[in-house]
BAVEX-973111 format. One record per atom (N, C-alpha, C): residue number from 1; atom name; x, y, z. Coordinates in nm, 3 decimals, decimal comma. Example, Ala and Ser with C-alpha at 12.3 -4.5 7.8 and 13.67 -1.06 7.14 Angstrom:
<atoms>
ATOM     k    a        c1        c2        c3
ATOM     1    N     1,319    -0,569     0,780
ATOM     1   CA     1,230    -0,450     0,780
ATOM     1    C     1,320    -0,330     0,780
ATOM     2    N     1,285    -0,225     0,708
ATOM     2   CA     1,367    -0,106     0,714
ATOM     2    C     1,290     0,003     0,787
</atoms>
This chain:
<atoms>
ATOM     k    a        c1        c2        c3
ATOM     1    N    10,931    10,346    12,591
ATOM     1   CA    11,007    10,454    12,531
ATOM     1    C    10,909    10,550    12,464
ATOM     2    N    10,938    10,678    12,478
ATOM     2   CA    10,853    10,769    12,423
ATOM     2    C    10,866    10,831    12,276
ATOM     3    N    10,787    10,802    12,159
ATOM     3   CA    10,775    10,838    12,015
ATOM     3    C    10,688    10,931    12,031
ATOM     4    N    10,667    10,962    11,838
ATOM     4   CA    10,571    11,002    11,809
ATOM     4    C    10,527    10,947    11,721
ATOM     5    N    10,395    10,943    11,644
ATOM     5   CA    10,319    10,904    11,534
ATOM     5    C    10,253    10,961    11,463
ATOM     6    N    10,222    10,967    11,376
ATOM     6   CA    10,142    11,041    11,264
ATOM     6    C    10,023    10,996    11,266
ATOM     7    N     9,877    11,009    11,269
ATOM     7   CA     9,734    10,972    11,260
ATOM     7    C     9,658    11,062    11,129
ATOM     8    N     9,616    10,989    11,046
ATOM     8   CA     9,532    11,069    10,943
ATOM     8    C     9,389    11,053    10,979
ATOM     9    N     9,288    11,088    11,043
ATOM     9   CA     9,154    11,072    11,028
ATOM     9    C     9,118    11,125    10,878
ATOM    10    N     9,044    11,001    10,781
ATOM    10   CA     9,055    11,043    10,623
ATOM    10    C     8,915    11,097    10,639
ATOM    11    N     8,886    11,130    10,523
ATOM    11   CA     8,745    11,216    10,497
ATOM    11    C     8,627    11,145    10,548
ATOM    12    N     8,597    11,015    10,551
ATOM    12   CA     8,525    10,890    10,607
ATOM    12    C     8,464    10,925    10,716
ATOM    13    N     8,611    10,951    10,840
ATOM    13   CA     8,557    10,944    10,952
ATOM    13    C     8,497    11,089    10,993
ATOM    14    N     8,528    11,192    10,921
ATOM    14   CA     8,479    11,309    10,963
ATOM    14    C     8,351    11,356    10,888
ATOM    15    N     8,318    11,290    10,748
ATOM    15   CA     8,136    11,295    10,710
ATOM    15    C     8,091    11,180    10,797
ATOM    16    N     8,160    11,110    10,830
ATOM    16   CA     8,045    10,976    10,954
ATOM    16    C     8,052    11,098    11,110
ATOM    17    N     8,150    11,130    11,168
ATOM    17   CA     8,153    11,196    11,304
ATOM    17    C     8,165    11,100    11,394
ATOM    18    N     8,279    11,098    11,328
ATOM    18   CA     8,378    10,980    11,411
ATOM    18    C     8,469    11,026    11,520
ATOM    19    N     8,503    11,161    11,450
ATOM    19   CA     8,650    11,217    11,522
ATOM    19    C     8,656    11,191    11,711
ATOM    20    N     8,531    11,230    11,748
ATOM    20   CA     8,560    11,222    11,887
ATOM    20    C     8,570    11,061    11,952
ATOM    21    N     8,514    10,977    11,895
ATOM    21   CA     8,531    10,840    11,952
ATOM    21    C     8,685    10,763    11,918
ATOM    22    N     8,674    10,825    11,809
ATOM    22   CA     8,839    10,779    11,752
ATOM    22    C     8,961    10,828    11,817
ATOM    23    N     8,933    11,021    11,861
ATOM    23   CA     9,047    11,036    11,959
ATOM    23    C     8,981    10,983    12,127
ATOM    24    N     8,925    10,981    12,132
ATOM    24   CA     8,878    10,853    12,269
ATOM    24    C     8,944    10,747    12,280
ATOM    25    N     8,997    10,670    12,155
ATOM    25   CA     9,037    10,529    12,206
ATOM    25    C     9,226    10,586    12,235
ATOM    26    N     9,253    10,672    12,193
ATOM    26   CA     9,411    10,707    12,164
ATOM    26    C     9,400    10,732    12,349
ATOM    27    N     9,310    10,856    12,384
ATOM    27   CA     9,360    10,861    12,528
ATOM    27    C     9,337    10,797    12,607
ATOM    28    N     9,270    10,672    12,605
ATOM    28   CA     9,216    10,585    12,682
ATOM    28    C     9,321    10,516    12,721
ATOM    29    N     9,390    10,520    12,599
ATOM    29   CA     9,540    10,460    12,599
ATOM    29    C     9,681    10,558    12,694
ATOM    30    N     9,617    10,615    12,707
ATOM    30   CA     9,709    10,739    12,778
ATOM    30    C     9,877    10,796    12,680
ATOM    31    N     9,759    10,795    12,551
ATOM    31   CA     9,813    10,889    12,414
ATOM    31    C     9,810    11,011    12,404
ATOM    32    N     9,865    11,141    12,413
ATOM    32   CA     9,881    11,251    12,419
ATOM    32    C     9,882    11,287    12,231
ATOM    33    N     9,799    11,340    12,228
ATOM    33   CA     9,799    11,440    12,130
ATOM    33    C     9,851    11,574    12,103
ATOM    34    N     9,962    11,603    12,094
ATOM    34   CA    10,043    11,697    12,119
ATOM    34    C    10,052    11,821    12,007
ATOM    35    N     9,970    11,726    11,901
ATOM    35   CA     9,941    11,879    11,757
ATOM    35    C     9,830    11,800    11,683
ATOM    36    N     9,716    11,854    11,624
ATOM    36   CA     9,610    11,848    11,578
ATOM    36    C     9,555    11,980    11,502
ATOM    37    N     9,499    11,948    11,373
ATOM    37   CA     9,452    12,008    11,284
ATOM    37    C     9,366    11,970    11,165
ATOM    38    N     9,283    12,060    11,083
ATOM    38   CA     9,204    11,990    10,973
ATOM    38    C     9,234    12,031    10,907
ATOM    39    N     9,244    12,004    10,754
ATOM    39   CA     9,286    12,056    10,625
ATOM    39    C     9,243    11,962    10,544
ATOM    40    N     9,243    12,022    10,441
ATOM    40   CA     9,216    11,956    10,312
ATOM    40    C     9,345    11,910    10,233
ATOM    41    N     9,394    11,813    10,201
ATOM    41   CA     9,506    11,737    10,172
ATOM    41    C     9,516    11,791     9,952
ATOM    42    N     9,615    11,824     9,891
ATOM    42   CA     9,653    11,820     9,794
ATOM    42    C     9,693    11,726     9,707
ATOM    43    N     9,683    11,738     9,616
ATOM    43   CA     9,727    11,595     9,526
ATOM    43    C     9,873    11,643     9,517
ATOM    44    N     9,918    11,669     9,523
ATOM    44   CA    10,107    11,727     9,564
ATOM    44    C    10,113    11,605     9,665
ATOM    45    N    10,069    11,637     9,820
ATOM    45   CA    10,032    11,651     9,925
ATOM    45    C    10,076    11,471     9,908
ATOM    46    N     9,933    11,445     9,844
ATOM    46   CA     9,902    11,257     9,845
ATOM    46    C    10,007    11,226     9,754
ATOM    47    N    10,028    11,253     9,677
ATOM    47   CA    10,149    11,187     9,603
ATOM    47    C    10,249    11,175     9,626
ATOM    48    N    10,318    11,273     9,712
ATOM    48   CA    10,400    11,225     9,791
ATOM    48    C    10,460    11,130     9,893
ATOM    49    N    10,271    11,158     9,997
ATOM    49   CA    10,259    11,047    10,100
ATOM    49    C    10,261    10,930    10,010
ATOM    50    N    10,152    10,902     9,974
ATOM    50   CA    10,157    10,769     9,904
ATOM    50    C    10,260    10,750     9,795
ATOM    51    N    10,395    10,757     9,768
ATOM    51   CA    10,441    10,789     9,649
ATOM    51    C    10,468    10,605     9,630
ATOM    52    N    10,466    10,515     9,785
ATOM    52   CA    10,513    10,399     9,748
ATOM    52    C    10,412    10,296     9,675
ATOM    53    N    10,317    10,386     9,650
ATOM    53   CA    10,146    10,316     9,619
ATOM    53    C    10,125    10,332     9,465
ATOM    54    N    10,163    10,468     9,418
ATOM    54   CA    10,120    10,505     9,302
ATOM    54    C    10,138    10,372     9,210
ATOM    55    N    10,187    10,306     9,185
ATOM    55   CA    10,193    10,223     9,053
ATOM    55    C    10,107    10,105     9,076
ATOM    56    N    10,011    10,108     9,219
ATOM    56   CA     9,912     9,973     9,195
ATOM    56    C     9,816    10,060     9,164
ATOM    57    N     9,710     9,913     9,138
ATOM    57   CA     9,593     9,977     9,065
ATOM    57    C     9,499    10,026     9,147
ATOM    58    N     9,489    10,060     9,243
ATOM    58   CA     9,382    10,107     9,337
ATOM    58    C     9,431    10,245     9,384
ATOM    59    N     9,565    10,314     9,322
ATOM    59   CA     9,558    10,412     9,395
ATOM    59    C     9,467    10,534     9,328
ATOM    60    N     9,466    10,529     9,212
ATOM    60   CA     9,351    10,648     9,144
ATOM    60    C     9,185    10,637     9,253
ATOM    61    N     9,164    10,529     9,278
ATOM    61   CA     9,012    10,517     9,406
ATOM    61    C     9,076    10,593     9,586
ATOM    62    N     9,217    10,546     9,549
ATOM    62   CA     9,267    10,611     9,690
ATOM    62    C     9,306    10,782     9,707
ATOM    63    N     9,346    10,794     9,609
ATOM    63   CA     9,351    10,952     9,534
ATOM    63    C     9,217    11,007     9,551
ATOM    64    N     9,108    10,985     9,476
ATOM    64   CA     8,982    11,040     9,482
ATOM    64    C     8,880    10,999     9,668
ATOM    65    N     8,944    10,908     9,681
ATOM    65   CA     8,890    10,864     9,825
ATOM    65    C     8,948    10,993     9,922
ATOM    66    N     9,075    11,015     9,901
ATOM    66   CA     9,182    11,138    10,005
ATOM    66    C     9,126    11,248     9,984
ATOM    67    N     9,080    11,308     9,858
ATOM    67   CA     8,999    11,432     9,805
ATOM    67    C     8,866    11,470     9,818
ATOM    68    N     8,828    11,386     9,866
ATOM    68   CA     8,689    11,419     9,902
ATOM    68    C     8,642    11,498     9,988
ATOM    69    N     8,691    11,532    10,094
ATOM    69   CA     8,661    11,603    10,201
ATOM    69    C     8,815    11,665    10,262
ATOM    70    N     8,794    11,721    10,416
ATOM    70   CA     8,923    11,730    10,496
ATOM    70    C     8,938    11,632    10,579
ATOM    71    N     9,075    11,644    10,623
ATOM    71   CA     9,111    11,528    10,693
ATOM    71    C     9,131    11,590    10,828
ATOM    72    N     9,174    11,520    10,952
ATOM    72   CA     9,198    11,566    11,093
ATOM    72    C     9,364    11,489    11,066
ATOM    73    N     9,458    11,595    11,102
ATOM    73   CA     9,604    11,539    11,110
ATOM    73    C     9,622    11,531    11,238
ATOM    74    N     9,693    11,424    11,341
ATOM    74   CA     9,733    11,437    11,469
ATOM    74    C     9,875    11,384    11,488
ATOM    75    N     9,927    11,454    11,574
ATOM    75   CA    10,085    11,441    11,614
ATOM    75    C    10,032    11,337    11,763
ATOM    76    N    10,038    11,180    11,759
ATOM    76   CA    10,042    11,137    11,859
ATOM    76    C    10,190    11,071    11,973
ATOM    77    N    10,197    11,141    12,097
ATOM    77   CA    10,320    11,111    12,124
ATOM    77    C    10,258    10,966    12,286
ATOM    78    N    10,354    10,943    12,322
ATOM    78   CA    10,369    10,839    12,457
ATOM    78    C    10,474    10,704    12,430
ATOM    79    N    10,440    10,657    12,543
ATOM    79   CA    10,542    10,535    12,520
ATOM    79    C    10,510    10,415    12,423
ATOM    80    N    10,593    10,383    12,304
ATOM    80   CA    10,571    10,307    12,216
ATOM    80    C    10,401    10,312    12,118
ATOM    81    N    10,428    10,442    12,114
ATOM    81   CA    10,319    10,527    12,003
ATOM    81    C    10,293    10,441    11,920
ATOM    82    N    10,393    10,435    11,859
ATOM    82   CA    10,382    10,366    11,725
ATOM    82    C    10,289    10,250    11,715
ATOM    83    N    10,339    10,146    11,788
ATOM    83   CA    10,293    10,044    11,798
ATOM    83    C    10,153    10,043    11,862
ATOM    84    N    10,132    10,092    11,963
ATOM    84   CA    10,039    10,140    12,006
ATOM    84    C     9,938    10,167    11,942
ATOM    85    N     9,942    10,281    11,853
ATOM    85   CA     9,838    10,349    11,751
ATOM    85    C     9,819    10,237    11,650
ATOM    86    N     9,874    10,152    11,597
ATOM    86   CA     9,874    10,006    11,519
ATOM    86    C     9,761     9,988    11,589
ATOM    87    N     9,808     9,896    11,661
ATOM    87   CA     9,685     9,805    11,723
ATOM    87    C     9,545     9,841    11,770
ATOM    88    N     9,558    10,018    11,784
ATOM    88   CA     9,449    10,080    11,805
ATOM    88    C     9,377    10,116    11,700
ATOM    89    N     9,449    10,080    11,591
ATOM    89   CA     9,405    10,122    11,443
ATOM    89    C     9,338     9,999    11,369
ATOM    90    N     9,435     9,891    11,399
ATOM    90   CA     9,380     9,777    11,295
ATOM    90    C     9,440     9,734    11,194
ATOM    91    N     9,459     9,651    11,124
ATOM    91   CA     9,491     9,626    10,955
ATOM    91    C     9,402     9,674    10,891
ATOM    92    N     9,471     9,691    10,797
ATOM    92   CA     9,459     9,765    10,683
ATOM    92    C     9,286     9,747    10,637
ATOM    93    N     9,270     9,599    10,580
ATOM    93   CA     9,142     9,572    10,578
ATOM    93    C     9,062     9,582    10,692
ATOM    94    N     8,934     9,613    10,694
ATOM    94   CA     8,848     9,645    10,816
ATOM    94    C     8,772     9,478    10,801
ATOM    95    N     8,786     9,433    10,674
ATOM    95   CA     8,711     9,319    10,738
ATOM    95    C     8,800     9,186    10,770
ATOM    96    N     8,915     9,236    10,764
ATOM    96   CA     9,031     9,103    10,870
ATOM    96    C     9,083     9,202    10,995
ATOM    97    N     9,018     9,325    10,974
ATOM    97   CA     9,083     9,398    11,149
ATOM    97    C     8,993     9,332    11,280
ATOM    98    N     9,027     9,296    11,357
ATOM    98   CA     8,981     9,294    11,461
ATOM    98    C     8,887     9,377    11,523
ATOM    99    N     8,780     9,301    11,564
ATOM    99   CA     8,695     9,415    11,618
ATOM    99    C     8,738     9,450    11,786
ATOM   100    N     8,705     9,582    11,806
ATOM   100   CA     8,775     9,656    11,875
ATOM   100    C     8,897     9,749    11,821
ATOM   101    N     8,905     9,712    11,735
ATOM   101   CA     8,986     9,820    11,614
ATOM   101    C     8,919     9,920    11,559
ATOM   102    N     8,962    10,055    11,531
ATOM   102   CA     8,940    10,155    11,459
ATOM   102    C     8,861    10,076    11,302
ATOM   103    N     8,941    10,002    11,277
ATOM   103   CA     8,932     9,997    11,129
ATOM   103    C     8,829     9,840    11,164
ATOM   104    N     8,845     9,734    11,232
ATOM   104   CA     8,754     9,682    11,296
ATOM   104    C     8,565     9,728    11,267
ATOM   105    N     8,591     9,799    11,394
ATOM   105   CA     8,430     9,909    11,436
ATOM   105    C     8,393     9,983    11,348
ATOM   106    N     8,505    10,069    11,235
ATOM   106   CA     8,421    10,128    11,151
ATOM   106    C     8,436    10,151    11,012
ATOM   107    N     8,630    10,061    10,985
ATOM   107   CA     8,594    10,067    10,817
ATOM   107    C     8,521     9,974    10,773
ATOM   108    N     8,518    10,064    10,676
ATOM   108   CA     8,394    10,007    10,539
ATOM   108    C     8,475     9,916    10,412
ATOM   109    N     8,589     9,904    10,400
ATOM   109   CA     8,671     9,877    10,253
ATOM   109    C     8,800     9,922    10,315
ATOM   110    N     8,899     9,825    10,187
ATOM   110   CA     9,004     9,813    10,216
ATOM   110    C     9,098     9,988    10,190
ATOM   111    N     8,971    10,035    10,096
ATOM   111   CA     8,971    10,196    10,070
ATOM   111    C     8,970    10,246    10,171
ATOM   112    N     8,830    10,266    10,175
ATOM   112   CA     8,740    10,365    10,280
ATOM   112    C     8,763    10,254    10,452
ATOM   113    N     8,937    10,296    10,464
ATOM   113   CA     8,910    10,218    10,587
ATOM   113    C     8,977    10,301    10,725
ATOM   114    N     8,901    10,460    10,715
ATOM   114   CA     8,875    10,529    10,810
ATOM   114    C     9,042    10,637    10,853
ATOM   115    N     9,137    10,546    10,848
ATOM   115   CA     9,244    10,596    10,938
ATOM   115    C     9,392    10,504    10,907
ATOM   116    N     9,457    10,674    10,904
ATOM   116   CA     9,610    10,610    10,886
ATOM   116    C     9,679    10,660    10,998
ATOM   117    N     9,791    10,568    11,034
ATOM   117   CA     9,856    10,569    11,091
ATOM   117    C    10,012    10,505    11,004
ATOM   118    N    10,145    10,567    11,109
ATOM   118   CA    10,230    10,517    11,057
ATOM   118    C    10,297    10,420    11,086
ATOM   119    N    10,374    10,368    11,002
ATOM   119   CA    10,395    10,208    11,045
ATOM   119    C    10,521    10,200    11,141
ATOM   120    N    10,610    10,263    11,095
ATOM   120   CA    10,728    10,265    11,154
ATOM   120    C    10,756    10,402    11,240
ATOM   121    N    10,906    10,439    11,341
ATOM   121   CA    10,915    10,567    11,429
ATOM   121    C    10,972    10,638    11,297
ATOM   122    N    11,058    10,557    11,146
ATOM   122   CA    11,154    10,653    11,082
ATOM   122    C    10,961    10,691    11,026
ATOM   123    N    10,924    10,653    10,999
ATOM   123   CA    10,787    10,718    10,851
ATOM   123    C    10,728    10,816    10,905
ATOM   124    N    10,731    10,767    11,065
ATOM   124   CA    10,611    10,858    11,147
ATOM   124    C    10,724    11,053    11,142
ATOM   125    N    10,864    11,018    11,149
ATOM   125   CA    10,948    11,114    11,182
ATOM   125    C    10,927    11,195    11,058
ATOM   126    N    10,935    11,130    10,921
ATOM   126   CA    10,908    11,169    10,813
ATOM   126    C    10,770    11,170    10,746
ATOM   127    N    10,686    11,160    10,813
ATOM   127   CA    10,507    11,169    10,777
ATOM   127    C    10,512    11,322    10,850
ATOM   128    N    10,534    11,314    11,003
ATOM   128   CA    10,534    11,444    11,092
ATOM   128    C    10,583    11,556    10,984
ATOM   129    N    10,705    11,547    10,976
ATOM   129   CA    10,791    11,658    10,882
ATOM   129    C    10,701    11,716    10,761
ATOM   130    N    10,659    11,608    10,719
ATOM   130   CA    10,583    11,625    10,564
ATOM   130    C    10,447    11,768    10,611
ATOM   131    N    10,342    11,702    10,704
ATOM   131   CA    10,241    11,781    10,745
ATOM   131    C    10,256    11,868    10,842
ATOM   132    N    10,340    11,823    10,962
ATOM   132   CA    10,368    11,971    11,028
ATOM   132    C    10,496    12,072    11,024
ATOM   133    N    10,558    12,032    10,939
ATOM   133   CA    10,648    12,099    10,908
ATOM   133    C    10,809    12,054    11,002
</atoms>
């Protein structure tokens, strides 16, 4: 079935120069990228996204981690996106992701761990909305 997904490349992967290997593994997958852009994300912006985060203690490192640089936003669509972009992504931690994972191969910390994606089709419907309008 055909979705879409939300992809954040965070500031990480774009001072490392990551972006092109990272959208490499999406089409390899025969993932269509259907909207893409860079920007610099707002603390409006993150507080919103993250609004289900704010009250642990790591989100002030995740706040200043999001601000550091720009991010690459991508609208990824194909059959079972969602899930898809998961497994192409990794858990959360890079050092229990699997290698061959995004977060695997190149996060660093459970912070600095390269790339978001959304979990579900409703978040991704409502992540989309949030950044592309």
């Amino acid at each position: 079935m055909s979705e879409q997904t939300l992809v954040i490349i965070k500031p990480d992967g774009l001072a490392r120069r990551l972006i092109g290997r990272i959208i490499q593994r999406f089409e390899d997958k025969q993932l269509q990228i259907s909207q893409i852009k860079k920007t610099t994300l707002t603390k409006a912006q993150l507080y919103e996204h993250y609004k289900h985060l704010i009250e642990q203690s790591f989100f002030p490192r995740l706040l200043d981690y999001m601000l550091e640089g720009p991010v690459i936003l991508m609208v990824i669509e194909g059959e079972n996106a969602v899930l898809q972009t998961r497994k192409i992504v990794g858990v959360t931690d890079p050092m229990e992701a699997e290698m061959g994972s995004l977060r695997g191969d190149y996060g660093i910390n459970k912070t600095r761990n390269l790339i978001h994606a959304s979990d579900s089709v409703a978040s991704a419907d409502e992540e989309i909305a949030r950044f592309f309008g």
